[in-house]
C-alpha positions, 0 to 999 in steps of 0.5 A, spaced: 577 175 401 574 176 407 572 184 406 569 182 399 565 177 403 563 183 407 562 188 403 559 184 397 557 177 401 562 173 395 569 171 393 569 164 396 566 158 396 561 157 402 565 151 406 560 143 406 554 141 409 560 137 414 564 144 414 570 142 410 572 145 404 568 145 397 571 139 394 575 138 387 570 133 385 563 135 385 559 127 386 554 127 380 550 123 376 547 123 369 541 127 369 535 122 370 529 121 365 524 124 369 527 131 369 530 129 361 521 128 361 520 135 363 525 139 359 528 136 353 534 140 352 541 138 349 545 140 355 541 138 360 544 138 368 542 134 373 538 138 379 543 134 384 548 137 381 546 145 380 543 144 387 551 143 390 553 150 384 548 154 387 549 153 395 556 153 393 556 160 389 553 163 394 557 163 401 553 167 405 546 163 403 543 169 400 545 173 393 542 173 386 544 167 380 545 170 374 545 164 367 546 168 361 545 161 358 539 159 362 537 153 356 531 149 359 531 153 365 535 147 371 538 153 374 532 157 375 529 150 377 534 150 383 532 158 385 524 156 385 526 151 389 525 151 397 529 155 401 532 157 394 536 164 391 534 169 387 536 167 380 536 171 372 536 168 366 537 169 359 537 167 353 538 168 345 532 163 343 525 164 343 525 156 343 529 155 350 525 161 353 519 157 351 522 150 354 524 154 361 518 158 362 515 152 362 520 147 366 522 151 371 516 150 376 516 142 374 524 142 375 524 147 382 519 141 385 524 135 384 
């Protein structure tokens, strides 16, 4: 694990704010209205929760989020952010790339 950490800055979870090991539970709540307001989607996360995925998939605090599925964009939201990753993302409807392009900067001030 180590020499990937090194050689590609991945293969582990980055460890906890306190500096224990990321948990098997992962807190989270429902997404909340106001973030349902800006973007309307089916599978909407909460930005409580994709804050904790991101940090975490990033064990190094730099690198590059890649969602092939962005749906409204909350992931891409989380990368806007400040002190935030790089993020790509994609998807296969014209509709969710419109919905993102414009959620994604609403989302990332949260």
């Amino acid at each position: 694990m180590s020499d990937c950490l090194r050689a590609w800055q991945t293969g582990a979870l980055r460890r906890s704010a306190t500096g224990g090991p990321f948990e098997d539970v992962i807190v989270s709540e429902r997404t909340p209205q106001r973030e349902r307001r800006l973007a309307d989607h089916p599978s909407l996360k909460p930005q409580s929760l994709l804050r904790q995925l991101v940090c975490a998939a990033l064990p190094l605090g730099v690198g590059v989020v890649a969602d092939p599925f962005m749906g409204s964009g909350s992931t891409a939201g989380r990368r806007r952010a400040p002190r935030a990753h790089r993020a790509s993302a994609s998807s296969v409807s014209a509709d969710f790339v419109t919905l993102a392009r414009q959620a994604v900067p609403k989302l990332a001030v949260l």
